[in-house]
C-alpha positions as MATLAB code, in Angstrom:
seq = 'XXXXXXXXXXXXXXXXXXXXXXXXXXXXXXXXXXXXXXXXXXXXXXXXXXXXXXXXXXXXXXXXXXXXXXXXXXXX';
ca = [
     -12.117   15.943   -4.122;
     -12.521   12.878   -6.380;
     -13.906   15.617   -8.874;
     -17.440   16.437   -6.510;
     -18.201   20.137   -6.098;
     -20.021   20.493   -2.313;
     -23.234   20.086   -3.779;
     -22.502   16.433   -5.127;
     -20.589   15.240   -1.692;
     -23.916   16.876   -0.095;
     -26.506   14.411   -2.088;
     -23.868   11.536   -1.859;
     -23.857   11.906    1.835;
     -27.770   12.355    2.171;
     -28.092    8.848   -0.037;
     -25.966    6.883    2.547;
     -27.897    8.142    5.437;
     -31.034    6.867    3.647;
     -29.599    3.643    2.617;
     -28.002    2.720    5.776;
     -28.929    4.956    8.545;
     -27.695    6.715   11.048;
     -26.881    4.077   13.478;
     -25.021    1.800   10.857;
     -22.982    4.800    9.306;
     -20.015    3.830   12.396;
     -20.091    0.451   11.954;
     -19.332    0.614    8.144;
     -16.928    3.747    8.224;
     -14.404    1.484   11.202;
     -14.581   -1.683    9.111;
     -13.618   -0.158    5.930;
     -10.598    1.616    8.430;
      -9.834   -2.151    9.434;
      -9.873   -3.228    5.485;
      -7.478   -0.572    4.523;
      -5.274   -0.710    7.598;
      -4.626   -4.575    7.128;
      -4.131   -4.417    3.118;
      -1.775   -1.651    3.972;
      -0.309   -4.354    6.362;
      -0.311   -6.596    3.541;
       1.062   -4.700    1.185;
       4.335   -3.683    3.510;
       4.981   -7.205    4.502;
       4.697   -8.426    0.688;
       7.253   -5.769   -0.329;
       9.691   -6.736    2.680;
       9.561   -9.907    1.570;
      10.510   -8.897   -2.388;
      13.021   -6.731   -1.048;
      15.195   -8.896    1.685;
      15.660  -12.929    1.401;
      14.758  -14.430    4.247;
      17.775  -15.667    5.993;
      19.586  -18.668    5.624;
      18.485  -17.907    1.577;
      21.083  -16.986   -0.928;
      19.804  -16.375   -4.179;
      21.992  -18.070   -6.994;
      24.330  -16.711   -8.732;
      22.899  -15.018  -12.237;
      24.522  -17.009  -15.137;
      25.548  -14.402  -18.459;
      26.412  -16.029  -21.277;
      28.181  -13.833  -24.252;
      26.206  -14.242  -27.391;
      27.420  -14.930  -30.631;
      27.183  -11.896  -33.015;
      24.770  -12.531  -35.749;
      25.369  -11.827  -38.890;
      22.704   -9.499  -40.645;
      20.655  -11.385  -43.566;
      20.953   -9.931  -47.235;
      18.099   -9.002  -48.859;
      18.906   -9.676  -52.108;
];
């Protein structure tokens, strides 16, 4: 995982007890759950909204205009 062997996710585990102890360890691990589930939340409702107009919107009409064929410069 995330390229750790056992031995690394060991130490990194031991270092966050230290840091933040035991009774802190909760706290930290729900709000980061919170901070993913809403930017998941986020994330969904921004890519409803790219996907479907809201209603009562019509997007305008897309506009093509031919181009003129260019003529290709001479060198020489």
């Amino acid at each position: 995982m995330f390229g750790m062997g056992p031995m690394e996710m060991f130490l990194a585990l031991v270092v966050v007890l230290l840091l933040f102890g035991a009774k802190r360890i909760p706290e930290i691990a729900g709000s980061f759950g919170k901070g993913i589930r809403e930017f998941k939340r986020n994330m969904s409702d921004v890519s409803k909204e790219i996907q479907q107009p809201q209603q009562g919107e019509s997007l305008p009409p897309v506009k093509r205009e031919e181009a003129a064929p260019v003529e290709p410069k001479r060198l020489l």
